[in-house]
NUTIGU-568451 format. One record per residue (C-alpha): residue in one letter; y, x, z. Coordinates in steps of 0.2 Angstrom, whole numbers, plus 5000, padded with zeros to 4 digits. Layout:
AYXZ;...
//
This chain:
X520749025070;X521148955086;X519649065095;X520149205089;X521749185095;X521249145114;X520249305112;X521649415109;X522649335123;X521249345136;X521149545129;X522649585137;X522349515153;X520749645157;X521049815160;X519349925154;X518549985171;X517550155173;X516350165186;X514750295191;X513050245191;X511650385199;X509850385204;X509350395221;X507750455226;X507250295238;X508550175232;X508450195213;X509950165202;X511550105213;X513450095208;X514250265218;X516050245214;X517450135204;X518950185195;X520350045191;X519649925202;X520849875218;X520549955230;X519149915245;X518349805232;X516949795223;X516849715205;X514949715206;X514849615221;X516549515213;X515749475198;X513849465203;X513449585193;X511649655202;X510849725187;X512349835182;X511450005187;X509749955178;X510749915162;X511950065164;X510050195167;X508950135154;X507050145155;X506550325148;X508450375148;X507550535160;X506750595145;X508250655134;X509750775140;X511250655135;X510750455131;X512050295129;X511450125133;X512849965128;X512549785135;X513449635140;X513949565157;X514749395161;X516449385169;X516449225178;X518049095177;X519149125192;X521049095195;X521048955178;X520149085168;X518749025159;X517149115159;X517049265147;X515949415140;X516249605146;X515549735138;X514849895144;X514450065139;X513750225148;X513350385145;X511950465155;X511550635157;X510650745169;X510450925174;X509451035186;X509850995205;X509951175209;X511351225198;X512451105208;X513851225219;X513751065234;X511850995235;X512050845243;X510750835256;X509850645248;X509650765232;X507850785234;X507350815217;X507450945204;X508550845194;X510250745196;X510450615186;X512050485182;X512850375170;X514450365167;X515050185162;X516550105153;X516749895155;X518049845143;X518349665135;X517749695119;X516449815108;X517749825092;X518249985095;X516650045104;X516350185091;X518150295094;X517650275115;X516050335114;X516550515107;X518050505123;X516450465133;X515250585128;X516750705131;X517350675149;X515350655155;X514950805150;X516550905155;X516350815172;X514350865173;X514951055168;X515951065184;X514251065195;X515350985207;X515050795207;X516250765222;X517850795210;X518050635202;X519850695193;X519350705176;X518650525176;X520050445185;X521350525172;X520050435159;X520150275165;X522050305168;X522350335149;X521350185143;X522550085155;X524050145149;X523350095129;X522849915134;X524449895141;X525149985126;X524249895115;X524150035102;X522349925098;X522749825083;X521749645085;X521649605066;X520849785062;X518849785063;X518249975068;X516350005064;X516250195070;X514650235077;X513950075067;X512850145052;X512350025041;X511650145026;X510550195040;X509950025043;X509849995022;X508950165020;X507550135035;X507249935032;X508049935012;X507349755007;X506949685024;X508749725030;X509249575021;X507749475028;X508549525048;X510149455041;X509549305035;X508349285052;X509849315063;X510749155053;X509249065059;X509749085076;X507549145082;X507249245097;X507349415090;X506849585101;X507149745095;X505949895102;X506650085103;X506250245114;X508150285110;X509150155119;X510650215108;X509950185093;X509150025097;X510749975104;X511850025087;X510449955077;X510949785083;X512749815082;X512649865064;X511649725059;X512749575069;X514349675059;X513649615043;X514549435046;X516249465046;X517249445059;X515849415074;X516049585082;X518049535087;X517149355093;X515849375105;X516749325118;X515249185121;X513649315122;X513349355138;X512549195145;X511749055138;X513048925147;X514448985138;X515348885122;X517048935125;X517248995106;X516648805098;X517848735111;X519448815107;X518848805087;X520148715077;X519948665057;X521048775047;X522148655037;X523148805022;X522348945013;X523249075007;X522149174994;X522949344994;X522549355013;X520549385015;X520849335032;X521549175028;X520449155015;X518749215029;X519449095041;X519648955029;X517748985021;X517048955041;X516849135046;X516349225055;X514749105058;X514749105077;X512749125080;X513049165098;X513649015107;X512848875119;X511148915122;X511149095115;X511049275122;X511649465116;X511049595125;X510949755115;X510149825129;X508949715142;X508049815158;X506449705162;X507549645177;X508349525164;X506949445159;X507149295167;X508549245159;X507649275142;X506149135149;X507449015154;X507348835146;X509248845143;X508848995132;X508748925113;X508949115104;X509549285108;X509549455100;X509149565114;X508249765115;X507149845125;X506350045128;X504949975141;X503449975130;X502749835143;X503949715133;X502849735119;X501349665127;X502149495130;X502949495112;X502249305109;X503049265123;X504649325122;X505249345103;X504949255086;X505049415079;X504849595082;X506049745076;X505049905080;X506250055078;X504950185083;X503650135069;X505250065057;X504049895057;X504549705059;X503149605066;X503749395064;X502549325075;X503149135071;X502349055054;X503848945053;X505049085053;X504049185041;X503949055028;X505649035029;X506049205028;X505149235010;X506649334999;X506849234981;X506949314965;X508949354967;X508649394984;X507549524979;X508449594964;X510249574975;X509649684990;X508449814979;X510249844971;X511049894988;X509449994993;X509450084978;X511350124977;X511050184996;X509650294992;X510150364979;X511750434990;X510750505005;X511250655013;X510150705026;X511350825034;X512650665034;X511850485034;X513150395037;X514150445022;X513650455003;X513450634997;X514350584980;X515750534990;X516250394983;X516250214986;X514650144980;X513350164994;X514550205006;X514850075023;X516349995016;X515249955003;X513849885008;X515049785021;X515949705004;X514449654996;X513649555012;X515449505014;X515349424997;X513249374998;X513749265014;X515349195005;X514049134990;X512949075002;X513848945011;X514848884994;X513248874986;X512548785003;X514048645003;X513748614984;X512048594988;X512348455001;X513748374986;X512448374973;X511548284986;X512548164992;X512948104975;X511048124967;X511447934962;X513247944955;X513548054936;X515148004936;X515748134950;X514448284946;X515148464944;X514748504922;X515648694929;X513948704939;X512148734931;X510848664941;X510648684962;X511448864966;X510648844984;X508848864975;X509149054971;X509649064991;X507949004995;X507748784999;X506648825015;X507948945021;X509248835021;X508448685025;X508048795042;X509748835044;X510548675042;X509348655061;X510348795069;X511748805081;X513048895069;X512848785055;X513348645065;X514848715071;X515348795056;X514948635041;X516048515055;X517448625055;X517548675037;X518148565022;X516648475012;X517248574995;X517348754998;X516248784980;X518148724974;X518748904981;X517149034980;X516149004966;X514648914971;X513349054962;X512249204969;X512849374964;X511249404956;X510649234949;X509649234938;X507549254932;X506549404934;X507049544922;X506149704916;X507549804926;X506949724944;X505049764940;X505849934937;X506949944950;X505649864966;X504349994956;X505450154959;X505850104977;X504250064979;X503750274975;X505150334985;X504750215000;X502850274999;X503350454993;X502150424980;X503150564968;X502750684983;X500950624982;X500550654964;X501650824962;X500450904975;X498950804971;X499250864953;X499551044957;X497851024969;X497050944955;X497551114943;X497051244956;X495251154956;X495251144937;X495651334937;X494451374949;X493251284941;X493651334926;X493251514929;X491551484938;X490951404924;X491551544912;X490651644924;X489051574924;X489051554905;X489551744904;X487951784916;X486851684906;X487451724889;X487051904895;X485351864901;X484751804887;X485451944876;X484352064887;X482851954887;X483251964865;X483452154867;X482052174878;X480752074866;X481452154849;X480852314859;X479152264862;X478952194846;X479552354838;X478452464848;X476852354845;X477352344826;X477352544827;X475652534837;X474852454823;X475452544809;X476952444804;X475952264806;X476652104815;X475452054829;X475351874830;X474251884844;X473752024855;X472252094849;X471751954836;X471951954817;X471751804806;X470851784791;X471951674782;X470951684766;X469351614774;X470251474783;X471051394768;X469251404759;X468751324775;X470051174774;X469551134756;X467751134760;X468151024776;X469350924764;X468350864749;X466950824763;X468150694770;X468750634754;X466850594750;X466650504766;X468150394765;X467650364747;X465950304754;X466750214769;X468050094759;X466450044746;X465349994761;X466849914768;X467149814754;X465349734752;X465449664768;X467149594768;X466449494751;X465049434765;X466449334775;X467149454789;X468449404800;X470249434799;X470949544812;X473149584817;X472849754824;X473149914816;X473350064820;X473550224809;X473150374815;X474350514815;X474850664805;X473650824810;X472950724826;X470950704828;X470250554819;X469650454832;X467550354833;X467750204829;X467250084844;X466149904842;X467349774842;X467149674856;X468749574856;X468249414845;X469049414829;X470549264828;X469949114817;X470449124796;X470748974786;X469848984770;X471348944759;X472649044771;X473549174761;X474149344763;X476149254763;X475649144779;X475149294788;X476949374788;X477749264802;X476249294814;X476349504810;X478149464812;X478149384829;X476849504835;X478149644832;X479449584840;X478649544856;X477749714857;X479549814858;X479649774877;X477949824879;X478649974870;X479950004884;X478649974898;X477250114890;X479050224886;X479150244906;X477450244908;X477450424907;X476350474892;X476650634885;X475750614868;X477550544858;X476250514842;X475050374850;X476650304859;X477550274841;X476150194833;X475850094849;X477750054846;X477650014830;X475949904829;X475849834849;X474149884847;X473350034859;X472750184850;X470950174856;X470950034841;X470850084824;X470849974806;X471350024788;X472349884784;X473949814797;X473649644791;X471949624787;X470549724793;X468849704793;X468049714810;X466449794815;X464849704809;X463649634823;X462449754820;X462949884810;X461549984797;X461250164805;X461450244790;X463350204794;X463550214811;X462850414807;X464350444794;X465550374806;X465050484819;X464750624806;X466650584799;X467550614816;X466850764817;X467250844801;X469050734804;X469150854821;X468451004811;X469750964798;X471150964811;X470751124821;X470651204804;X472451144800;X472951214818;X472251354810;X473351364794;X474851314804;X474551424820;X473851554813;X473351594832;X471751514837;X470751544852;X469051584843;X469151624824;X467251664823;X466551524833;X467851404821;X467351464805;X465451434810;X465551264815;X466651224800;X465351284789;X464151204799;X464951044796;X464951074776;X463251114774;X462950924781;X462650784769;X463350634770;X462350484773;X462750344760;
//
């Protein structure tokens, strides 16, 4: 391109200039001394370049021993040069004042600190002089002697001599120092959502204690477009457009020549140009600039935390190095920003390939040491996502411009490609700077030269489930989480595993003492009373007499109940009511009185019979089961009366022979009866303590039992 061509012309025309920046008590930071400048000038005051010792110390530079800050500085057109970018890179160190062998009498504190800076006219090569850099700072900081400025006026001498050598190539891109597996393996799917934002041309701020770091960050990221880093020659003001100017439409393609074949495809996609702003670093002093109307975008960093309390102000969104978090603070952008399907399954493929090769002692290589996840390749496969992007995009505007004609539509192309891309993206892009200048200076039928196709088109598979689930455990180290949760989990078990055995050990042994201990007593009372069982201290029962006892009591009963269902049957014959309760008293309980009937007794048709009865007993049933649950919590400990209150819904106080039909009490009962019924419940009570007696073979008082029994039979029964 023609751009790229005035840039390497205007490179040889600016030799790289090193200069000292140091900290003065009262002053702050001030430009000390220049190397390669003429001399009795100043290229600060030249080139209005005030800001040049804020940019060259960053904020919190103090707190670590060595630190490197990179930023931008405008060259203004003078002598028929146009206006141009510079770039700048220090190195700051410091060391303790007292070790100095001179101590300058303004050196008031404990500590001496200065930045070593390097202005040169592009950041291409920016990685190879930062290890000079680092170098010649710290050989010049271990002289103690900061008055001999030698070594860093042979430094600037030498990069003179290669700049005039021009042992730089222009067509070779150098990335040192620019990692992007570290930028894939902190961000993994959102790095591809940073790309896609920067496209889109927001106001993007990146936050970092690290100014170098921050500053890389940015490089590596703007890198992924091939061919920007050799043509930023418009990113250090907003008012400069010199690269659209001098842009010319290629005419030939060769395809064996990727930069032919880059250039002729529009790239690189110049997203700093009229109205845009990159400042890798930017003190607070810059801010201006950043709140100007002429600023559309910029991609800028910062290491004062006060920028992150006017973040709404100042960026669409915000790249948080420290907490590895990415806050878009413009709906708009966010919406735009949302990854498709292919998106997803395209950039889950890179993170996985890059995680799968970390090396924490080495990040920025793979320690398979091979090509896939390696910077070479993640550069070739953004290289190639960019190149499907913007065929798919100018197939996309084809399809559209001829929705209305079949006759020219591509059969070779299946459906929109630009869908897998995302619509809402692109329709946001087609508003930006960068995709003006680059669809009026390309031809309309690239998706004739790059196939106009996503390199992961396609529907969701099984694979990308598994694939976002397993980065999904690494990037919440949810492995980790489970291996000691589990072995936490097994120590508990253990542990309480073994109280448990303990305590069932404890109490099995218990109770086999309390066994011992009562086999012991029972032995020695057995030999106490001549080989005899007690049953009961003191108390030996008569089992002969009790039996004779239950007979007597037995056929008493049987007589009454004989007499009782005769009487009861002469008065049903006189026309006795009908009654629905019943209850049956149960086995070896007391026989209970029979009570007057006070309830009056339900109306009987004359001609009902026993059939038309059922539904009624039926219904009566089924409402009395959650009656039955209600008495069930009631808290009655006698389980015989609450099954027959179960079963019947009738309290136990009631009492009939038949659960159908039963006869109720007569108004006025003869006396004659009233005497038997009495008589019967308490030979029905006798009869029972008797059984207990049988059963038990224990009872309290065995005399006093055996009296009243035969107290009871030696009483007639009233007829």
């Amino acid at each position: 391109m023609a751009a790229s061509e005035a840039s390497a012309a205007g490179a040889n025309t600016f030799i790289p200039l090193v200069t000292v920046v140091g900290f003065h008590h009262a002053r702050g930071p001030e430009v000390e001394t220049w190397f390669g400048a003429d001399e009795g000038t100043d290229p600060a005051l030249d080139n209005e370049w005030p800001l040049l010792p804020f940019m060259a110390l960053s904020d919190g530079a103090h707190a670590s021993t060595e630190d490197f800050s990179y930023f931008t500085l405008l060259k203004p057109a003078r002598d028929n040069k146009p206006a141009t970018s510079l770039f700048g890179i220090s190195c700051t160190r410091q060391m303790d004042a007292s070790l100095l062998i001179n101590r300058p009498a303004d050196v008031t504190r404990s500590t001496v600190q200065k930045a070593v800076v390097v202005i040169a006219d592009s950041p291409q090569y920016f990685g190879m002089l930062r290890e000079r850099l680092g170098v010649v700072t710290s050989a010049w900081f271990a002289q103690k002697e900061f008055t001999d400025t030698e070594i860093l006026k042979r430094f600037q001498e030498s990069l003179k001599e290669e700049k005039e050598r021009g042992d730089q190539e222009e067509d070779r891109e150098e990335y040192l120092g620019m990692s992007l597996r570290e930028l894939v393996h902190e961000f993994k799917w959102q790095t591809l959502v940073l790309f896609k934002c920067c496209l889109l041309q927001p106001k993007m701020l990146f936050f970092g204690s690290r100014c170098e770091r921050l500053c890389m960050m940015q490089f590596s990221l703007i890198s992924l477009i091939p061919g920007l880093i050799r043509n930023l020659q418009d990113c250090a003001d907003p008012e400069l457009d010199g690269y659209e100017r001098n842009l010319v439409k290629p005419t030939s393609l060769k395809t064996s020549d990727r930069s032919s074949l880059l250039s002729y495809m529009g790239l690189p996609l110049q997203i700093f140009g009229k109205g845009s702003l990159f400042g890798p670093y930017t003190p607070l002093q810059q801010l201006d600039i950043l709140a100007d109307y002429g600023t559309k975008s910029y991609i800028v960093g910062s290491t004062n935390s006060l920028l992150l309390q006017q973040r709404d102000r100042y960026s669409d969104i915000l790249i948080n190095l420290d907490e590895s978090t990415i806050n878009i603070t413009s709906a708009s952008l966010r919406s735009s920003l949302a990854l498709s399907v292919a998106d997803r399954r395209w950039i889950d493929f890179i993170t996985q390939s890059v995680n799968e090769t970390w090396d924490d002692a080495n990040p920025g290589r793979p320690k398979t040491m091979g090509y896939v996840g390696s910077e070479e390749f993640i550069r070739l496969q953004f290289e190639e996502y960019l190149l499907s992007l913007i065929s798919s995009v100018k197939c996309h505007n084809y399809l559209v411009r001829h929705a209305n004609n079949p006759s020219v539509m591509l059969p070779h192309v299946e459906g929109d490609p630009a869908h897998d891309f995302g619509i809402e993206w692109i329709d946001a892009w087609t508003r930006s700077e960068n995709h003006r200048i680059w669809d009026g200076h390309t031809d309309s039928h690239l998706f004739d030269i790059v196939e106009p196709k996503h390199p992961c088109a396609g529907g969701l598979t099984i694979d990308d489930v598994q694939r976002r689930i397993a980065a999904q455990v690494q990037e919440f180290h949810l492995d980790e989480r489970f291996a000691v949760g589990k072995e936490v989990l097994g120590r508990n078990l253990a542990a309480g595993k073994e109280k448990a055995s303990t305590v069932f050990n404890k109490l099995y042994a218990d109770m086999e003492a309390l066994r011992e201990s009562q086999r012991r007593k029972n032995e020695e009372a057995k030999a106490a009373n001549g080989g005899v069982t007690p049953t009961a201290p003191g108390f030996a029962p008569d089992l002969a007499k009790a039996q004779q006892t239950v007979q007597t009591v037995g056929s008493k009963a049987g007589a009454y109940m004989s007499s009782w269902a005769t009487w009861a049957g002469e008065k049903r014959k006189s026309g006795w009511g009908r009654s629905v309760s019943a209850t049956v008293p149960a086995k070896n309980k007391p026989m209970p009185a029979l009570p007057v009937q006070k309830e009056k007794a339900l109306p009987v048709t004359p001609n009902r019979s026993l059939e038309s009865e059922r539904p009624r007993t039926q219904e009566s049933y089924q409402e009395s089961l959650f009656d039955a649950d209600s008495m069930h919590h009631a808290g009655n400990n006698d389980e015989d009366i609450k099954k027959q209150e179960v079963v019947t819904g009738t309290p136990a106080t009631e009492f009939n022979l038949s659960p159908t039909v039963a006869p109720p009490a007569p108004t006025s009962p003869p006396a004659t009866h009233e005497k038997a019924i009495e008589e019967a419940s308490s030979v029905a009570n006798e009869w029972a303590e008797a059984d207990a007696l049988k059963e038990n073979g224990a009872p309290a008082d065995h005399d006093k039992v055996k009296e009243e029994v035969q107290a009871a039979a030696a009483t007639p029964i009233s007829p």
